[in-house]
C-alpha angles and dihedrals in degrees: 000000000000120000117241113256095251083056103043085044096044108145122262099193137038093249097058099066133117115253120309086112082149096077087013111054144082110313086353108146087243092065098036084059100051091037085059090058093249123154107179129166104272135186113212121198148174138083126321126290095016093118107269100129091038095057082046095051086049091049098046086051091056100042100069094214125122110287124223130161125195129178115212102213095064104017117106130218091259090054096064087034092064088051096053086047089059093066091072097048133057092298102056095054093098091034134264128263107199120189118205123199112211101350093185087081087065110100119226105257084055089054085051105060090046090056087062090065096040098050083059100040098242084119126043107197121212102175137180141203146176090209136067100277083202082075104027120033121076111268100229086049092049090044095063087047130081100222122219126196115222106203123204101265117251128250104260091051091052089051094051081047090052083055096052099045088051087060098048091053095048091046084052093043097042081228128124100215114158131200133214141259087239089046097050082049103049085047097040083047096036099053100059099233086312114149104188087042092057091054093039078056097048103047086053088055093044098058095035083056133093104208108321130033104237126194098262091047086062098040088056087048108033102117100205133052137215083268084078113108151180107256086195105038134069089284092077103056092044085065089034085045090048093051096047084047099052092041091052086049103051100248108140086180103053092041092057099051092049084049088059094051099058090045096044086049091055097250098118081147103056091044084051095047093047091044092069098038088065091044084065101033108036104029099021116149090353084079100012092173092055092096104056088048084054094046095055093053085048092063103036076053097058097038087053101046127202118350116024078037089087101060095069089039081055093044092050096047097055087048084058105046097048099050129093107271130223134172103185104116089050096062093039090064086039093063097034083049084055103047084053101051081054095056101254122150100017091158125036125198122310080230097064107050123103099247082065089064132095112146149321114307085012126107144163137204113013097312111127119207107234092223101056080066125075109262085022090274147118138163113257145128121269106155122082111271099248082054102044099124102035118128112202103164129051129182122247129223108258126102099261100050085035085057093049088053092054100053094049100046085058097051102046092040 
């Protein structure tokens, strides 16, 4: 079977590769590293086919250490397990590079046990991920890696990639076929600043093409859509930004669609994260119980998987949306955040601090115990006194935090 383009033209050298000329170019800390001699364990990440297997694969090359690759989402526990053995045996004598593909699908046992090898140096990591490792890897793993940030690759150097590949493919064909100035456009805008999906999307044109690729040829064949986006990058909380907004203004519809296009753009995580995030902040005690509901979808959602994944997430997002909505515990944490960030109520009363406390019913100092007290309430201090007076929460004005109000109007009256 014939490899795909992006695979046969996969750059040898450094300085053959596709964009990240932040980490990658001249004086970039990426190269530095790499021109010192220096193999280090190192996390990539950053969305799919922005050259993250292919600067592994480089390094690993001119390393001279035993190569192995494994890819989290499939691999078992045997089979890391039969890597770590190998660095007791002929090949780990020189050491062993092991990339790991999505490394976030690793439990963390399995992080764990790597850690072992890598703390000793009888495993050097390079790791990759399509996540936020800051969120997803194991600390004491991501502490021991320089992390590098792959970004999606501009325009104009997807363009200068789309060149290249067409004359890879005429110097295999023996043909002289040319593209124009609206096809490189429709590919280098279509991919997403993919640059293994440009060249998938050029190949098909190629060989679906007399002797030029014209526009319409590439808009027929362009594999991805302007629905494409940067799950790192500011793309991705504009998405995550329209469905909490949505949510927060009552429109089912519009959350919904927003919802789709997260999950149609891979990123089931981010949509479930930020799921539960708008439970606490927009609806809040006007629902108390939303976010339990949420949480459970959340969950179904990550045990299914895409894409059955999408019907709790639905599910969740039209609950949301339809519910009262109330951000006043929201605002409560945000002042008190703030007093504090100024210095405020640094020292709380003698009476409520642990060492005043002996058991139930006993007390020292001037601290009274609520449910000595009928209600279960009595009038005391409890803020600090440069905050006395402070008022931090105030009830909104659903049924349930109205309620609330009322009760407790009536009990402390």
């Amino acid at each position: 079977m014939t490899a795909p383009l992006a695979e046969r033209m996969r750059p040898k050298d450094l300085s053959e590769v596709c964009g990240q000329q932040h980490i990658l170019g001249e004086n970039a800390p990426l190269s530095k590293l790499l021109a010192a001699g220096k193999i280090t364990n190192m996390i990539f990440y950053g969305v799919s086919g922005v050259g993250k297997t292919t600067v592994a694969n480089i390094i690993a090359e001119k390393a001279g250490m035993t190569f192995r690759r494994l890819n989290a989402t499939n691999a078992a526990g045997k089979d890391l397990k039969e890597v770590l053995e190998e660095t007791g045996g002929i090949e780990g004598i020189g050491g062993i590079l092991l990339y790991l593909d999505e490394i976030q699908y690793l439990n963390k046992k399995q992080q764990q046990t790597l850690l072992e090898y890598i703390e000793d140096g009888r495993i050097t990591l390079i790791a990759s991920t399509t996540e936020n490792p800051y969120f997803y890897v194991y600390k004491a793993i991501l502490s021991r890696c320089a992390v590098f940030e792959f970004k999606p690759i501009p325009k104009e150097e997807i363009r200068k990639n789309l060149l290249r590949g067409l004359e890879f493919l005429n110097r295999e064909t023996g043909q002289e076929k040319s593209i124009s100035e609206e096809a490189l456009d429709v590919i280098s805008s279509y991919c997403g600043g993919d640059a293994r999906s440009s060249l998938n999307s050029l190949e098909i044109c190629y060989y679906i093409s007399d002797s030029e690729i014209t526009e319409e040829t590439a808009l027929q064949s362009a594999q991805k859509t302007y629905l494409s986006y940067d799950r790192s990058g500011d793309d991705k909380y504009e998405l995550l930004s329209a469905l909490q907004k949505s949510i927060r203004g009552s429109d089912e519809n519009a959350a919904v669609f927003y919802l789709a296009r997260l999950l149609d753009a891979g990123d089931l995580a981010g949509a479930c994260r930020r799921m539960l995030v708008i439970a606490a902040e927009d609806i809040g005690l006007a629902h108390p119980q939303a976010i339990a509901v949420v949480k459970a979808c959340v969950d179904s959602a990550l045990m299914l998987g895409m894409p059955e994944a999408r019907i709790p997430l639905a599910e969740a997002a039209v609950f949301l949306a339809t519910l009262p909505k109330s951000n006043t515990a929201y605002l409560a944490i945000g002042a008190a955040m703030e007093d504090i960030a100024q210095g405020k109520g640094k020292d709380m009363p003698s009476y409520l601090k642990n060492n005043h406390y002996f058991g139930v019913g006993e007390t020292k100092g001037n601290y009274l115990y609520p449910h000595d007290f009928p209600y279960d309430w009595v009038k005391q201090q409890y803020l600090p006194d440069d905050l006395k007076d402070r008022t931090y929460y105030r009830f909104g004005e659903n049924k349930t935090e109205q309620a609330a109000k009322a009760y407790w109007e009536k009990i402390k009256k």
